[in-house]
C-alpha positions in Angstrom: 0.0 0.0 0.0 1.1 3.4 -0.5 -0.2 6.8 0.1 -3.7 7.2 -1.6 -5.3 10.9 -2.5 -8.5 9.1 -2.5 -9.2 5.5 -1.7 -12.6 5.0 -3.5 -11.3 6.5 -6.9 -7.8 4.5 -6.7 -8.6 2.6 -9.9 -9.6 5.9 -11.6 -6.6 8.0 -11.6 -5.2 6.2 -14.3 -8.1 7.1 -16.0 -8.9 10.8 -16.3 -12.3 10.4 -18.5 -14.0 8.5 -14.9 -14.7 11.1 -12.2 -16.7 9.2 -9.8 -16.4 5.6 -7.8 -19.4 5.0 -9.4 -18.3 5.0 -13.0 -15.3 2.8 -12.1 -14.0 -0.9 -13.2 -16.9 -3.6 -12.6 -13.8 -5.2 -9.8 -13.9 -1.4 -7.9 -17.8 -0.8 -8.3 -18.9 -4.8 -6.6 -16.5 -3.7 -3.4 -19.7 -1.4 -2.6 -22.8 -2.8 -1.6 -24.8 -0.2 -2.8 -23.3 -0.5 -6.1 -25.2 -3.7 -6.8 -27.7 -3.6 -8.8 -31.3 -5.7 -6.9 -30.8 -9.2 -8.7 -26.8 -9.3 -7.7 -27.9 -8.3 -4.0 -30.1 -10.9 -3.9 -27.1 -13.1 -5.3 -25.3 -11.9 -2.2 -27.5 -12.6 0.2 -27.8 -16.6 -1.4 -24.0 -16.5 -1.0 -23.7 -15.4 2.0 -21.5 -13.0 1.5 -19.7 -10.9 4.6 -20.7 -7.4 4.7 -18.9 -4.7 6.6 -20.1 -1.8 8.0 -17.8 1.0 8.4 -18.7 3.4 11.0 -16.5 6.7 11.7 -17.3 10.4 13.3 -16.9 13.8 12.7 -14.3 14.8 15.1 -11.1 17.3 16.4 -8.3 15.3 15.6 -5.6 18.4 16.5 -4.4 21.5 13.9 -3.0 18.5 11.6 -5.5 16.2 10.9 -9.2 16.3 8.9 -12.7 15.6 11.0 -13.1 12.8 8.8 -10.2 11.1 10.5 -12.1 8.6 11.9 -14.2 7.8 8.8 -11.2 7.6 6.4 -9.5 4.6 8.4 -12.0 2.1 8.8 -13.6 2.7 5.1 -10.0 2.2 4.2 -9.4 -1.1 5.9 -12.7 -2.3 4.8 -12.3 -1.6 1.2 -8.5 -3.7 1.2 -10.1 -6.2 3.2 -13.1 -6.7 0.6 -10.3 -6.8 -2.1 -8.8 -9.8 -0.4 -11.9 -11.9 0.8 -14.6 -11.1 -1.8 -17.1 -9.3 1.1 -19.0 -6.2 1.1 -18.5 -2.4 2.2 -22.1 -0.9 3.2 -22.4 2.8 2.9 -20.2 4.1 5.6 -22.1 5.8 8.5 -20.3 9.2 9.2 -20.7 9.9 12.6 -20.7 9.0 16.0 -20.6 9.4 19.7 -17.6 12.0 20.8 -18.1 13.0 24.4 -14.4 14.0 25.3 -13.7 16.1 22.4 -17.4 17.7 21.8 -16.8 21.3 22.9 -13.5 21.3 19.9 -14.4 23.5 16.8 -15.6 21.1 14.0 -16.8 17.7 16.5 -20.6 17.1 15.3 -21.5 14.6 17.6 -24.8 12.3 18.2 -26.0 10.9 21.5 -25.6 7.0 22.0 -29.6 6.7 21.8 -29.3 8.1 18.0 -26.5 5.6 17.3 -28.0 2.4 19.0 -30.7 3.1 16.9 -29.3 3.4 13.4 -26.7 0.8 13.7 -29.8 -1.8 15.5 -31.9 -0.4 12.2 -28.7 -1.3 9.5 -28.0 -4.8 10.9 -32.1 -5.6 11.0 -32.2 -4.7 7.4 -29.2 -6.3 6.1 -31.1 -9.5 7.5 -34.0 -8.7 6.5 -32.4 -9.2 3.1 -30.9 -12.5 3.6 -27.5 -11.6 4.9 -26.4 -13.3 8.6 -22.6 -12.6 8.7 -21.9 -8.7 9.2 -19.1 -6.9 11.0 -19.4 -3.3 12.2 -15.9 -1.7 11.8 -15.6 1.7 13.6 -12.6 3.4 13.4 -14.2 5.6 16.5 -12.9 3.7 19.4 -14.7 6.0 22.0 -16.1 4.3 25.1 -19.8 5.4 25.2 -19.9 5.0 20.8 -18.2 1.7 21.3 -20.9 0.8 23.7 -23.8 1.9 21.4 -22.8 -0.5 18.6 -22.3 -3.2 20.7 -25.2 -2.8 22.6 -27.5 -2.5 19.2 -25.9 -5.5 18.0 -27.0 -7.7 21.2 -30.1 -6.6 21.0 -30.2 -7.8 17.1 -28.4 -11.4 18.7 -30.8 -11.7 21.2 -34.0 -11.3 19.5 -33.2 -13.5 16.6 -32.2 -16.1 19.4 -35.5 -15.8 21.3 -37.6 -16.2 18.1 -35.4 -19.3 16.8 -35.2 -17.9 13.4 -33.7 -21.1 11.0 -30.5 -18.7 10.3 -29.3 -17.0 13.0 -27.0 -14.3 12.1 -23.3 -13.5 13.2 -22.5 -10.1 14.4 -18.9 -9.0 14.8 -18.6 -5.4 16.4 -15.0 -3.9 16.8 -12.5 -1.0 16.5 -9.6 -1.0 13.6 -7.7 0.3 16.5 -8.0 -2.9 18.5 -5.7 -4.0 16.1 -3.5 -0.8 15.4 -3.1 -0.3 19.5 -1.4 -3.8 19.8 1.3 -2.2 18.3 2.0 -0.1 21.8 4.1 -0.7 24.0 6.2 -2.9 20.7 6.5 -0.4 18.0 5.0 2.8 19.8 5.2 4.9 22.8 3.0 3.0 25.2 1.0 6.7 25.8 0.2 7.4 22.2 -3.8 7.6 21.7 -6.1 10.9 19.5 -4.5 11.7 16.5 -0.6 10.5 17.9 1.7 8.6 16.2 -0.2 5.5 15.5 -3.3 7.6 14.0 -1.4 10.3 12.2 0.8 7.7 10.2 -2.1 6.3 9.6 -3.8 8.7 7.3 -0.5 9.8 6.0 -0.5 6.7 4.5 -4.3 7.0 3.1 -4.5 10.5 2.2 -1.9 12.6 2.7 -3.1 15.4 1.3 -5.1 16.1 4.1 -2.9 16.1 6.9 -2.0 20.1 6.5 0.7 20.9 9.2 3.0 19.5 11.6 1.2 18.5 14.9 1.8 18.8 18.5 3.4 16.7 20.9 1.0 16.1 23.5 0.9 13.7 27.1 -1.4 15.1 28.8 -2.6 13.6 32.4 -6.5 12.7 32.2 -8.4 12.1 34.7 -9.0 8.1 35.4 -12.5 8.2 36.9 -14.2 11.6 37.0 -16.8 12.8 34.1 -16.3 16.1 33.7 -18.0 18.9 31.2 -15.2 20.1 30.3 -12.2 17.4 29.3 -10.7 19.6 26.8 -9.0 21.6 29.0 -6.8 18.5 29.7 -5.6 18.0 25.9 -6.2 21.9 24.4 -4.3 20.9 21.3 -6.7 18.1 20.8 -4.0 15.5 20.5 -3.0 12.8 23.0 1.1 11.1 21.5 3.7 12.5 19.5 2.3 13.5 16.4 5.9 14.8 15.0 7.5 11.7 14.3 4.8 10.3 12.6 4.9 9.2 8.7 3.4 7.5 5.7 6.0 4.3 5.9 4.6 3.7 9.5 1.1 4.2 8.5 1.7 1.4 5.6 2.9 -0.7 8.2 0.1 -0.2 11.0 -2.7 -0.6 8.4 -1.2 -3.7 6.8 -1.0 -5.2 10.4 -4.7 -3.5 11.2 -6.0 -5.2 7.5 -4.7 -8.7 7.9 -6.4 -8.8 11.7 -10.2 -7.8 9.9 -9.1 -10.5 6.8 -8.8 -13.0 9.6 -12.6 -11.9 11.0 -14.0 -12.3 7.9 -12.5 -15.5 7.2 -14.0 -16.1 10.4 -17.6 -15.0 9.7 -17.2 -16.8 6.4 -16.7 -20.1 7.6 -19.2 -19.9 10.3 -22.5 -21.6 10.3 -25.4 -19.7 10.3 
């Protein structure tokens, strides 16, 4: 992998003519799921293919890094993951619960009720149209957002248990950064966290273009326990790690590592009987 101006027009920028994912290469266009047309959905579905179902936020990540931050990641590692097991990408849901950074300029967060809700919605449809093995990839790792997702999807589990429907589906609910915050304490400062090292290689390596500026070196002391209504005054800069060491090559390597952990869940998920 290498750095990529925009993932979902990779294949066209050999191609000036195409300006849209959506007038891409038949290979590109079947990585989306809703890029199908209704009669290869319904193929899907009898194949039982994986879908995954990136989920990101609009939040601060520091001077140096876009909102989208969080959105860009996951989409990424769900797109190179559909490339090497022949699953789905949903349409990405673009926000998300941010209680620790939502008084920074530019974080439009949603309460957890709102995200329950949509992501318990998603997964009900998706089996509503005869697909049983989804994973919701969040590249939000926030406690309370975390919590939403999984929370929608046990919901989903349990009520398809307690009616004893003939397929019962498989739900998979994690973070890319359980994978990319392995690396800590091995390849990274065991401190690093929002928009650090780890994160700011990252979309170095995905779109470069966006990260503007230098950022700031940043280990601040939070507190362990207490809720309070104002955590920014903890992290000002918006940035927990050392942002200034970061780069594209260690990016590469984190989202490699971060890829080949979601191929193995979807390997997973497609073995498994439903």
């Amino acid at each position: 992998m290498k750095s990529d101006p925009d993932y979902r027009d990779r294949e066209l920028m050999e191609t000036p003519n195409l300006k849209s994912h959506h007038t891409a290469s038949e290979e590109t266009a079947k990585l989306w799921f809703d890029e199908l047309g209704m009669k290869e959905a319904e193929e899907a579905a009898k194949s039982r293919k994986v879908i995954i179902i990136p989920v990101g936020s609009v939040e601060e990540h520091g001077a140096h890094l876009p909102l989208c931050t969080d959105s860009l990641q996951p989409e990424y590692v769900a797109l190179e993951v559909a490339r090497k097991t022949g699953c789905l990408v949903a349409p990405p849901l673009r926000y998300g619960v941010c209680n620790s950074t939502r008084n920074f300029a530019g974080t439009i967060s949603i309460g957890s009720a709102s995200l329950h809700a949509i992501i318990r919605d998603i997964l009900e449809e998706f089996i509503r149209n005869g697909f049983t093995k989804l994973l919701v990839l969040s590249g939000h790792a926030g406690q309370a957002h975390i919590a939403a997702l999984r929370l929608a999807a046990q919901e989903v589990i349990w009520y398809h248990a307690q009616e004893r429907r003939e397929k019962m589906p498989r739900i998979m609910v994690c973070s890319d950064y359980d994978f990319a915050y392995e690396l800590k304490g091995k390849q990274f400062d065991e401190r690093d966290g929002h928009a650090g090292t780890i994160e700011t290689s990252r979309v170095m390596a995905i779109r470069a273009d966006l990260v503007t500026r230098k950022g700031e070196k940043s280990f601040p002391k939070l507190p362990r326990f207490e809720i309070v209504a104002d955590p920014e005054r903890y992290f000002p800069s918006g940035v927990i790690g050392d942002p200034t060491i970061a780069s594209a090559e260690k990016g590469q390597t984190i989202n490699e590592y971060v890829i080949t952990g979601v191929v193995k869940l979807v390997e997973e998920l497609k073995s498994a009987r439903t």
